[in-house]
Each structure stands twice: as structure tokens, then as C-alpha cells.
KEGUTOR-772885 format. One record per residue: residue in three letters; x, y, z of N, C-alpha, C in turn. Coordinates in Angstrom, 3 decimals. Example, Ala and Ser with C-alpha at 12.3 -4.5 7.8 and 13.67 -1.06 7.14 Angstrom:
// KEGUTOR-772885
[ALA,[13.190,-5.690,7.800],[12.300,-4.500,7.800],[13.200,-3.300,7.800]]
[SER,[12.850,-2.250,7.080],[13.670,-1.060,7.140],[12.900,0.030,7.870]]
***
This chain:
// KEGUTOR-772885
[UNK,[-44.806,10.879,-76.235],[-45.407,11.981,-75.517],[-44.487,12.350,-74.365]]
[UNK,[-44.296,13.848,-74.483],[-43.197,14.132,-73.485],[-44.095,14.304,-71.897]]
[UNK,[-43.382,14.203,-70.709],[-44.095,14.324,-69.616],[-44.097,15.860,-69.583]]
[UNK,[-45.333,16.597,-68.827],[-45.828,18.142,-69.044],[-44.172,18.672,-67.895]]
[UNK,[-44.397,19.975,-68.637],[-42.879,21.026,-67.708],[-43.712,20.828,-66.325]]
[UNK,[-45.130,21.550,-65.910],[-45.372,21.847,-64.584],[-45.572,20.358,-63.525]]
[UNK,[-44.131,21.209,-62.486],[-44.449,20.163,-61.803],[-45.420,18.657,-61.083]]
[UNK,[-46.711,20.036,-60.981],[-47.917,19.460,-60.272],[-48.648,18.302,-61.224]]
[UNK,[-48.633,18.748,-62.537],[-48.992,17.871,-63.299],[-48.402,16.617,-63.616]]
[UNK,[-47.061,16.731,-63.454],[-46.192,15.402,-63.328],[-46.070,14.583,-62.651]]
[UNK,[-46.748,15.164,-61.056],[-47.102,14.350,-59.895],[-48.289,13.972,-60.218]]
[UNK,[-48.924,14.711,-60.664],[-50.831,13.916,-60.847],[-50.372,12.545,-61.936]]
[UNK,[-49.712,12.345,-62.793],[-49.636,11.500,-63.861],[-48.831,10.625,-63.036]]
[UNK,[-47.641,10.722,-62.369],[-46.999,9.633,-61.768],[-48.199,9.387,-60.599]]
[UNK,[-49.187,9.912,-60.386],[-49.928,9.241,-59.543],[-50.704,8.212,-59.679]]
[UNK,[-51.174,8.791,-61.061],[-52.603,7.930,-61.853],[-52.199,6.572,-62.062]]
[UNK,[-50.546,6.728,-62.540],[-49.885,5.222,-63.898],[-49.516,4.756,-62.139]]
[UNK,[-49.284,4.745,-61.350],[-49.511,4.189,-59.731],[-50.736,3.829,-59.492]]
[UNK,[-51.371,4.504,-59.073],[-52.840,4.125,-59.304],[-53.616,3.192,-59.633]]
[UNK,[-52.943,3.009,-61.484],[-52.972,1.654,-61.961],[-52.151,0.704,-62.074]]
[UNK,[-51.323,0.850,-61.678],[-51.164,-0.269,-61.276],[-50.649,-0.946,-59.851]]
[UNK,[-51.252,-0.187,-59.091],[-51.802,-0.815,-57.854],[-53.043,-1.632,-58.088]]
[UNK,[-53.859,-0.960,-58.762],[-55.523,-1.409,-59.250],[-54.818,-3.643,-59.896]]
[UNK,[-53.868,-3.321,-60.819],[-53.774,-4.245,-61.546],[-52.991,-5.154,-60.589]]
[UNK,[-52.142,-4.558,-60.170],[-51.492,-6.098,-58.904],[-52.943,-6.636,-57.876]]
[UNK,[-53.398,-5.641,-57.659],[-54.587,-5.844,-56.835],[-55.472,-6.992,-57.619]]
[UNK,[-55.783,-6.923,-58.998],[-56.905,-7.226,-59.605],[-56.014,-9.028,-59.862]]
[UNK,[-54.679,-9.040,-59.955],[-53.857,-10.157,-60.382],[-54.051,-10.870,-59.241]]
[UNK,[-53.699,-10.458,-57.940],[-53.669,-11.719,-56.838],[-55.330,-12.127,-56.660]]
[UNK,[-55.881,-10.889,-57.301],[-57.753,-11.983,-56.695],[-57.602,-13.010,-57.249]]
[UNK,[-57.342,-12.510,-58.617],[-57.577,-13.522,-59.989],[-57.022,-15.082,-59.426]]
[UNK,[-55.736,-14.972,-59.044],[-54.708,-15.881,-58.771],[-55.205,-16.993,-58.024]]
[UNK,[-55.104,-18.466,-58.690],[-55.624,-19.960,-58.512],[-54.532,-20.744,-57.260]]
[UNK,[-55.507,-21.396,-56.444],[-54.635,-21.959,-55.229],[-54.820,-23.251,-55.756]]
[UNK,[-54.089,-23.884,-54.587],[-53.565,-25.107,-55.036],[-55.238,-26.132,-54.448]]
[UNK,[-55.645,-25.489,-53.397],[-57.188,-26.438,-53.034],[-57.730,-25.833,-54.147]]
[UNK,[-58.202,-24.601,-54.570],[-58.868,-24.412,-55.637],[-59.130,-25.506,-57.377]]
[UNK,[-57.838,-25.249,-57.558],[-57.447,-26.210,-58.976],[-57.843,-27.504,-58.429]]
[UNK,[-57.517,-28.297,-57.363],[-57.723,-29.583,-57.203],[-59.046,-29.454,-56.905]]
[UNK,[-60.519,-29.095,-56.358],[-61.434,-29.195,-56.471],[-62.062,-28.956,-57.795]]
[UNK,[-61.598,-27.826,-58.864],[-61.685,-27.958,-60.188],[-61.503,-29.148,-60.673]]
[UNK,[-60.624,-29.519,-60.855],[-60.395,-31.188,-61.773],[-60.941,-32.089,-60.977]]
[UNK,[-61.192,-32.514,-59.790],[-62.090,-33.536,-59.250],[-63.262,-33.613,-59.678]]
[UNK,[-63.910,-32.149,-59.688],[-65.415,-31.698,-60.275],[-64.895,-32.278,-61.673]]
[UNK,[-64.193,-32.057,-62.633],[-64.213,-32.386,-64.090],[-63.992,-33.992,-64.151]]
[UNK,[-63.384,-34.440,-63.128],[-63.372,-36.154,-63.364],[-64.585,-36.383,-62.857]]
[UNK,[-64.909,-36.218,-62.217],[-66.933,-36.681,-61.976],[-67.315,-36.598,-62.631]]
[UNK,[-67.588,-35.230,-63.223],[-68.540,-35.223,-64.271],[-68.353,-35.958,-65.509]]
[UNK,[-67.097,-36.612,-65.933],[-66.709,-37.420,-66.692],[-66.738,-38.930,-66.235]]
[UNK,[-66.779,-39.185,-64.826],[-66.701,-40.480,-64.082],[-68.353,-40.766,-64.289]]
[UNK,[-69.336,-40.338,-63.469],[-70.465,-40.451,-63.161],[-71.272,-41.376,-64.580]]
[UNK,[-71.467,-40.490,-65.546],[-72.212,-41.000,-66.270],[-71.463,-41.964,-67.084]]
[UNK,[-69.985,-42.228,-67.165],[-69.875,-43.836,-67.428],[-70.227,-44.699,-66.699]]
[UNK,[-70.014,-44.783,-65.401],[-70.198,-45.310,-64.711],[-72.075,-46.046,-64.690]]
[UNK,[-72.882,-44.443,-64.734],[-74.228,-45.012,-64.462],[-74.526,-45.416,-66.102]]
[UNK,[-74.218,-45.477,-67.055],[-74.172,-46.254,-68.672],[-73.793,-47.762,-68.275]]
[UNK,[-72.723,-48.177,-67.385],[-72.237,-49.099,-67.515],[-73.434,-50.132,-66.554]]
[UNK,[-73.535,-49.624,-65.218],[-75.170,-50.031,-64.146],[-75.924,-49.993,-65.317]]
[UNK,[-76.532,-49.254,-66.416],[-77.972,-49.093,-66.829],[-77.992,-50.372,-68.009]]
[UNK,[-76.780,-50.447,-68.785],[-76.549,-51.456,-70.013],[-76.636,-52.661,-69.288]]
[UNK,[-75.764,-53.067,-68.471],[-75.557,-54.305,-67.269],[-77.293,-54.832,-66.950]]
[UNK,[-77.543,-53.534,-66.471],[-79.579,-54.391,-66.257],[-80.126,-54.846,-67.574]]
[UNK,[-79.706,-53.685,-68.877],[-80.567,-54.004,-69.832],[-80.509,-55.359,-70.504]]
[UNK,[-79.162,-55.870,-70.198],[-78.433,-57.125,-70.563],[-78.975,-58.348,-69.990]]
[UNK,[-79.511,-57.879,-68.611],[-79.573,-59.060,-67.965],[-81.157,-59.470,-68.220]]
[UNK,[-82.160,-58.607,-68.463],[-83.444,-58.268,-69.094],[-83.082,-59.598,-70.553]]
[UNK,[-82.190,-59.757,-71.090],[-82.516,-60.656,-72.420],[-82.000,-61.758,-72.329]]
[UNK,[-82.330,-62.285,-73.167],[-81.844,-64.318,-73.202],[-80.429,-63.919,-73.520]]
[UNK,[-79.886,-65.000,-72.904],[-78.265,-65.592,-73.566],[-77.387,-64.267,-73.169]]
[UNK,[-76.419,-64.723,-73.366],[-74.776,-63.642,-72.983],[-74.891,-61.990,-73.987]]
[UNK,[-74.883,-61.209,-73.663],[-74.962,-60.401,-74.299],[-74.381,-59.232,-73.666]]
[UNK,[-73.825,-58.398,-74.234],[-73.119,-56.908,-73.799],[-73.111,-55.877,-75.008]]
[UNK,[-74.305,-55.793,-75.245],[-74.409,-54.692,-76.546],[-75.229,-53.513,-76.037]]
[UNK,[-76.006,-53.889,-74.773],[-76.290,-52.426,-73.805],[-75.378,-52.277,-73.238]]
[UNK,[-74.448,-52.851,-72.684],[-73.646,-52.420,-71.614],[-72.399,-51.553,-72.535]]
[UNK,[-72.400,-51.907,-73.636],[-71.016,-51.310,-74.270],[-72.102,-50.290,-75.212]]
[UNK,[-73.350,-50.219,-75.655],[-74.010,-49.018,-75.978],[-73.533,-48.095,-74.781]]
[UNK,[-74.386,-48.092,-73.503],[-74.571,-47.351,-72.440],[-73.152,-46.792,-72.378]]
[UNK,[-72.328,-47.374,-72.206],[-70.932,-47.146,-71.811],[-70.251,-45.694,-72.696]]
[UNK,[-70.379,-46.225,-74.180],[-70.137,-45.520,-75.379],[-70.919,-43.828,-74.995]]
[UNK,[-72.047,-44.125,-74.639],[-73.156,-42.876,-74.188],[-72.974,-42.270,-72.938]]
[UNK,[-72.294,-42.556,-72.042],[-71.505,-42.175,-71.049],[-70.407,-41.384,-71.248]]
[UNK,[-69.721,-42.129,-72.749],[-68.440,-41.001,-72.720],[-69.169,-39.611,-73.093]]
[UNK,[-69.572,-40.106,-74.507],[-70.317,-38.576,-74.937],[-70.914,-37.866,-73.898]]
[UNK,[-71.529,-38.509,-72.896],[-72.150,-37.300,-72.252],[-71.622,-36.703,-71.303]]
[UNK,[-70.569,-37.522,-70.698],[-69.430,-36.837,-70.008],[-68.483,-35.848,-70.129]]
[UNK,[-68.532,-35.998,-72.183],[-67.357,-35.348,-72.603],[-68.477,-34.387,-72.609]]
[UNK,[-69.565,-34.011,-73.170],[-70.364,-32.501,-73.225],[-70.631,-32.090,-72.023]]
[UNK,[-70.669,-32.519,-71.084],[-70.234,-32.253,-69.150],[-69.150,-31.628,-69.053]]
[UNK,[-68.306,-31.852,-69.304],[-66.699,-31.520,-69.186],[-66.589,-30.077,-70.250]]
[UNK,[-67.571,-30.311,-71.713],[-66.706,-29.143,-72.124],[-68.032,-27.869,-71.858]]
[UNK,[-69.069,-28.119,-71.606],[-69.682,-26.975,-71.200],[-69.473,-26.690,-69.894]]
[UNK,[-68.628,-27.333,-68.565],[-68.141,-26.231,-67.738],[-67.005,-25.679,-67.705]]
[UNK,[-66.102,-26.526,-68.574],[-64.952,-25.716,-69.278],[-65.245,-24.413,-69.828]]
[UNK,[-66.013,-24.344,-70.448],[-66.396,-23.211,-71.825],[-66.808,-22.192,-70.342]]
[UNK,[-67.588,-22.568,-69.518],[-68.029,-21.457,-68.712],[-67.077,-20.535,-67.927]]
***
């Protein structure tokens, strides 16, 4: 597409494709991730992955101590159920 002969119109079009992309540098630096930002991101994603092993590993540990003789088949259930639920923690605020 050739640019139009009349002047005025050639200024309105070099105005607009300015325009946008002023709009788009504008819209790029909001967008744009800092360095405190990202690191409060992944802290939030190791919690939410930390936490509930952690409270699997406390909840199996009591259930263990609740039965006769040596046993760690709650504590390594709980544990196991910690990852999973950490990992569906992790990927539904990913996904968001």
C-alpha cells in the first residue's frame, strides 16, 4: 500500500503508526518484571510447594506415633500427599 499523495494525510498516518507505538512501548514497560517482583513470585511458589510437605510430614509423624512398634508408613503416605498437593498449588497459580 502506497502512502496517500496529500500531504495532510501522510501526517495523520505518520501520526497514528506513532501513536502506536508509543501506546506499545508504554504498554511493554508496565508489563515489564522487576527483580523484587520475580523473587516474591518464586518464594510464593516454593511455599506453596514447601508448606504442605512439610505439614504431611508433622501429620504422618503423629499418625505414627498413635501405633505400636516403629513405623513410617503415615509419615511417608503424608509426605507423598504433600508433594501432590503442592504440585496442584504450584500449577494452578502458574496457570493463573
Amino acid at each position: 500500500m502506497s502512502p496517500p499523495d496529500d500531504p495532510r494525510a501522510r501526517e495523520r498516518l505518520l501520526e497514528r503508526k506513532v501513536e502506536q507505538q508509543v501506546k506499545q512501548i508504554k504498554q511493554a514497560n508496565k508489563d515489564r518484571h522487576t527483580l523484587l517482583g520475580q523473587t516474591v513470585y518464586l518464594g510464593t511458589i516454593g511455599m506453596m510447594m514447601a508448606i504442605p510437605i512439610v505439614a504431611g510430614a508433622y501429620l504422618g509423624r503423629w499418625l505414627d506415633t498413635l501405633s505400636r512398634g516403629y513405623t513410617v508408613h503415615w509419615t511417608v503416605s503424608m509426605i507423598f500427599l504433600g508433594i501432590v498437593v503442592g504440585a496442584i498449588n504450584v500449577y494452578l497459580f502458574v496457570r493463573e
